[in-house]
C-alpha positions as CSV (number, residue, x, y, z in Angstrom):
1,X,-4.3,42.2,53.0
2,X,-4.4,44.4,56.0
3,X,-1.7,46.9,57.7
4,X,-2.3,46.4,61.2
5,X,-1.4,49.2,63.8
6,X,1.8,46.5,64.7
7,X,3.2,46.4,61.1
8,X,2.8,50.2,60.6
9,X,5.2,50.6,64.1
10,X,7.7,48.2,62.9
11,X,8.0,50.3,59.5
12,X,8.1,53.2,61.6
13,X,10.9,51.7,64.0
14,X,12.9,50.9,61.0
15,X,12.5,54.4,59.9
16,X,14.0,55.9,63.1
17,X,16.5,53.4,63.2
18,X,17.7,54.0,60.1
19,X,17.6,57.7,60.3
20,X,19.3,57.9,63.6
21,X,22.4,56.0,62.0
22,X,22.6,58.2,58.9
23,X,22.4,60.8,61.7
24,X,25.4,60.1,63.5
25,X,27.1,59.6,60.4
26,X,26.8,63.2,59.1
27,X,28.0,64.4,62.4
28,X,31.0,61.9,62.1
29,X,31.8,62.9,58.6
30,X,31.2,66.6,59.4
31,X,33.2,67.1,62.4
32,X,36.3,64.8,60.3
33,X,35.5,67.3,57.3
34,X,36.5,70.4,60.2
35,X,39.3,68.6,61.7
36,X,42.4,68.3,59.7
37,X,43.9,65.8,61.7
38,X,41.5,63.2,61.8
39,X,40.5,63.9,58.2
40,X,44.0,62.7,57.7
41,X,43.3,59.7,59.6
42,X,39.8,59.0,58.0
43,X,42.3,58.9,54.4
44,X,44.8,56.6,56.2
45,X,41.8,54.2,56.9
46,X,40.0,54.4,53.7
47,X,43.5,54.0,52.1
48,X,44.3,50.6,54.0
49,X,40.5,49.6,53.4
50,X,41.5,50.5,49.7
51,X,44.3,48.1,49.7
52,X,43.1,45.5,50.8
53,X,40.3,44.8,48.6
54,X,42.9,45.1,45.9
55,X,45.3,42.4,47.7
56,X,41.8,40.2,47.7
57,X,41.4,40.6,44.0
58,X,44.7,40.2,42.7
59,X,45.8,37.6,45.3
60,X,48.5,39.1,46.9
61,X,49.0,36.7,49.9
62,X,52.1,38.4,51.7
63,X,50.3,42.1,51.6
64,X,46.6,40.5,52.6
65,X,48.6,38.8,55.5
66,X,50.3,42.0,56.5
67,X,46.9,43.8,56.3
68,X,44.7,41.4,58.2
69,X,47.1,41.8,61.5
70,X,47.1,45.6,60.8
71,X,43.1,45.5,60.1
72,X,43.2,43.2,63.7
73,X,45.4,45.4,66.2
74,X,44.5,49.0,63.9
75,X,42.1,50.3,66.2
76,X,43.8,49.7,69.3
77,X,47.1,51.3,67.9
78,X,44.4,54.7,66.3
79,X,42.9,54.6,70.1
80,X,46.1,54.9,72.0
81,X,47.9,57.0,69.4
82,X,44.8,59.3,68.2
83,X,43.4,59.5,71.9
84,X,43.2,63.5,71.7
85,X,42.0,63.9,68.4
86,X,39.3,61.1,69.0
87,X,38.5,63.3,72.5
88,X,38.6,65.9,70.3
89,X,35.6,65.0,67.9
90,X,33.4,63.4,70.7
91,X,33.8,66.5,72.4
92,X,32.9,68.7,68.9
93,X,29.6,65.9,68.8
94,X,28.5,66.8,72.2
95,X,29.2,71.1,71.4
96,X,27.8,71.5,68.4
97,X,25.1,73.3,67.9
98,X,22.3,71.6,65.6
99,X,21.4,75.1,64.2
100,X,24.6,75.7,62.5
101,X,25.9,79.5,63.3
102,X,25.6,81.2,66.7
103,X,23.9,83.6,65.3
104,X,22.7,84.4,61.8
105,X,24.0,87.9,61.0
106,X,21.7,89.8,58.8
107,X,23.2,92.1,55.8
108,X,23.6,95.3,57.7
109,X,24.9,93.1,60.9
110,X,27.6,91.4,59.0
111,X,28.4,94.6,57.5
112,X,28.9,96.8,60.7
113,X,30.8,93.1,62.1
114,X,33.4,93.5,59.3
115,X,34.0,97.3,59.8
116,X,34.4,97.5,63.5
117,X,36.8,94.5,63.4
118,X,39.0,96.1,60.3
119,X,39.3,99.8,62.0
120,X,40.6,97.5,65.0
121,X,42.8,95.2,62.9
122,X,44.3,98.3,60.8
123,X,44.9,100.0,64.4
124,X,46.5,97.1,65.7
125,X,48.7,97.0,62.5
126,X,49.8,99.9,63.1
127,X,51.2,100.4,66.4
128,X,52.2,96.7,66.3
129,X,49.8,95.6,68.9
130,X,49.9,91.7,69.1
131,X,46.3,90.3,68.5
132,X,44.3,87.0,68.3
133,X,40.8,87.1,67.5
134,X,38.6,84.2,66.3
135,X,35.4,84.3,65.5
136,X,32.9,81.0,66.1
137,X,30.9,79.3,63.2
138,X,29.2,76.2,63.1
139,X,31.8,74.2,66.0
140,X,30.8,75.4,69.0
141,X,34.2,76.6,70.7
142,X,32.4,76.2,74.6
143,X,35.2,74.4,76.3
144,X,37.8,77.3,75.5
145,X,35.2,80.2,76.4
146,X,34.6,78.1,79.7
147,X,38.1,78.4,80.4
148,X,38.3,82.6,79.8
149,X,37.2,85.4,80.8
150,X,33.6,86.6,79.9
151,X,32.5,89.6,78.6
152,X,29.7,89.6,76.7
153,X,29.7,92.7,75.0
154,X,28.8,94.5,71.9
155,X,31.8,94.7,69.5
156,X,33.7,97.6,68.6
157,X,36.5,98.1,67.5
158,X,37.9,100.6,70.3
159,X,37.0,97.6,72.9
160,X,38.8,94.7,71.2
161,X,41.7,97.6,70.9
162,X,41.4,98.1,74.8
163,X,41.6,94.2,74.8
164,X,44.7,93.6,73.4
165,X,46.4,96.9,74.7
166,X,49.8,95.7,76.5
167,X,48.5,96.9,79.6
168,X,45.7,95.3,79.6
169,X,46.1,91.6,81.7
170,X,44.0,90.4,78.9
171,X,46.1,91.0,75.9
172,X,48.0,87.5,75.9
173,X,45.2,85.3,75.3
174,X,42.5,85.3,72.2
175,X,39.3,86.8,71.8
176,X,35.9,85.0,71.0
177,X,33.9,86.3,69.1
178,X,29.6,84.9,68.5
179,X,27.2,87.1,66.2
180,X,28.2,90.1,66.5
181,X,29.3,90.1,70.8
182,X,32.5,89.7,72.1
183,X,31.9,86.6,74.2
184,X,35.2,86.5,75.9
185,X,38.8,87.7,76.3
186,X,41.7,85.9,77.4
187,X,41.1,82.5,75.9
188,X,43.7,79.7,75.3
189,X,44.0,77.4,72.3
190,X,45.7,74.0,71.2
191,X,49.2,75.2,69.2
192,X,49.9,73.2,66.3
193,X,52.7,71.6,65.5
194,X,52.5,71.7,61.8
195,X,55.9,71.6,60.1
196,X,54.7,73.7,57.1
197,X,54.1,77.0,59.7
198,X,57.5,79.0,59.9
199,X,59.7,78.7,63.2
200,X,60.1,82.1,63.4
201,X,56.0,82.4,64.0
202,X,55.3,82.8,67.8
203,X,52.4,81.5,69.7
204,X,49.7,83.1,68.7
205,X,49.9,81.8,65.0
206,X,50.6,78.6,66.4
207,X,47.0,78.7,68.6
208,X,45.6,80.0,65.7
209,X,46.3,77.1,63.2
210,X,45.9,74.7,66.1
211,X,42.5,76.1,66.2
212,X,41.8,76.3,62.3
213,X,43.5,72.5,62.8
214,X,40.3,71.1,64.8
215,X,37.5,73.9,63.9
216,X,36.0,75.6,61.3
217,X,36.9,79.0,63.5
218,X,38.3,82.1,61.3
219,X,41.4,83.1,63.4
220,X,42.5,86.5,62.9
221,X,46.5,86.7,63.9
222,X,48.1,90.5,64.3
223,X,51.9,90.0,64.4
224,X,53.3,91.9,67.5
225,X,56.9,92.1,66.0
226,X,55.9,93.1,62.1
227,X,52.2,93.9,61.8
228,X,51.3,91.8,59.6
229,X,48.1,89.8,59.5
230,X,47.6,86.5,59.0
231,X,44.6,84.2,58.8
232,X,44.2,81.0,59.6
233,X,41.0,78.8,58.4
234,X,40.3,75.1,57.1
235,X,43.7,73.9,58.7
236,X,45.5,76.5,56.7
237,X,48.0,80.0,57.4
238,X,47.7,82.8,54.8
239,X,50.3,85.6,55.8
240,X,50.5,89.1,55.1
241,X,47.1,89.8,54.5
242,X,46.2,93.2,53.2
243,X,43.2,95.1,54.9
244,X,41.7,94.1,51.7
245,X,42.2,90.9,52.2
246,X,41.1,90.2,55.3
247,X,37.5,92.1,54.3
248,X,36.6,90.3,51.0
249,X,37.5,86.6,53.3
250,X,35.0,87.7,56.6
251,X,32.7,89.0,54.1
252,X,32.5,85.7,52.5
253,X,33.2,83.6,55.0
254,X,30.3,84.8,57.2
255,X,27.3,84.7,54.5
256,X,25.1,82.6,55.7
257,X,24.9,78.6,53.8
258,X,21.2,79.8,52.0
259,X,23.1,83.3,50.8
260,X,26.1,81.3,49.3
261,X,23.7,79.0,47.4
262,X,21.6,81.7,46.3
263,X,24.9,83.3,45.2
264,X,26.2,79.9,43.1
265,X,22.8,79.6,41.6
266,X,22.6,83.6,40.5
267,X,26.2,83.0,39.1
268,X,25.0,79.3,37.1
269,X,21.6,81.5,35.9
270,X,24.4,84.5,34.9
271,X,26.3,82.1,32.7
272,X,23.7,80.5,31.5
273,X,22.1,84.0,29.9
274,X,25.8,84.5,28.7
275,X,25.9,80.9,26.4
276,X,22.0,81.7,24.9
277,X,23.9,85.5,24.3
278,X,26.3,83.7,22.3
């Protein structure tokens, strides 16, 4: 039996077709996995999907029934009540960069990075100078640099102090931050109204988490009032950072994907010599 040239394009069709679909599902999944809010909806979903397979095979009627009409009118009522989150992630699909990072930092990049940025957050600390910086991974954060002002620069630490400086007109908004360059000053992010973040937080912790909320952004928060620095990241706030702190997380947060698995496997082969010790 022969493959003619018409068989070997159908197989190759079905290739692409299938490939495409497993495509758009990874970006799906990965944009849900960096938003918490619709990662909380993707759980509501699987939960009712969950539910009702379980009405099915134990025969409850009265739950199945209830189901079905939510099942039925469900994604018109996640449409009109999710709109902005589901603008949200079709934006994200359309911004992201296919790459991953920006820019991959090498060693010695990532390491003058980090030090600029904690001589300016331990300055800012100290003479309570309010701050937002957030610095871009894998979701591309375009829309909000659209909105700001650019700048394009090399960072320091003495221009990201001259950016938040109270006289500077620039000092209310955030700073983006791609590689290792300022990209812009004076952006504006979605506040989050999370009830787990403290009232007495103002808005720049609130952008931040909003942020952290729909991105995988690390959000750097200097409180204007204490000096005290925060970090948001994954949907989540963790106050009163030491210096510390806040250099052990961007040191790990910014290895590349390839360094961290080279890290878990160095660690595995570690524990591995440790047992045969034994």
């Amino acid at each position: 039996m022969f493959i003619t040239l018409t068989d070997v394009l159908t197989i190759l069709r079905k290739i692409v077709d299938i490939s495409l679909v497993w495509l758009i599902f990874y970006f799906i999944l990965k944009n849900i996995k960096n938003n918490v809010k619709l990662s909380l909806i993707f759980k509501g979903l699987l939960f009712i999907i969950i539910l009702k397979i379980a009405s099915e095979w134990f025969g409850f009627i009265t739950v199945g029934y209830l189901l079905d009409y939510i099942i039925q009118w469900g994604p018109v009522a996640i449409i009109i009540i999710f709109q902005p989150e589901i603008r949200t992630i079709l934006e994200q699909l359309g911004r992201n960069q296919l790459l991953g990072r920006h820019k991959t930092l090498t060693v010695d990049e990532r390491e003058r990075l980090v030090y600029e940025m904690i001589n300016a957050i331990d300055y800012l600390r100290k003479e309570r100078i309010g701050a937002l910086i957030v610095i871009e991974r894998d979701v591309s954060l375009g829309n909000y640099i659209d909105k700001a002002k650019k700048i394009y620069a090399d960072l320091t630490s003495d221009l990201l102090i001259a950016i938040f400086y109270e006289g500077n007109p620039l000092h209310d908004g955030g700073v983006i931050i791609q590689g290792n360059r300022i990209t812009c000053a004076g952006a504006v992010f979605p506040t989050s109204s999370s009830p787990k973040l403290n009232r007495r937080l103002g808005t720049r912790h609130r952008a931040a988490l909003g942020l952290a909320e729909e991105t995988d952004a690390i959000c750097i928060v200097v409180s204007e009032e204490t000096g005290r620095v925060s970090i948001a990241l994954k949907g989540e706030m963790m106050y009163n950072l030491t210096l510390d702190d806040v250099r052990m997380m961007l040191i790990d947060e910014l290895k590349p994907k390839q360094e961290i698995e080279y890290d878990e496997d160095e660690d595995l082969n570690e524990e591995e010599i440790y047992e045969s010790d034994k």
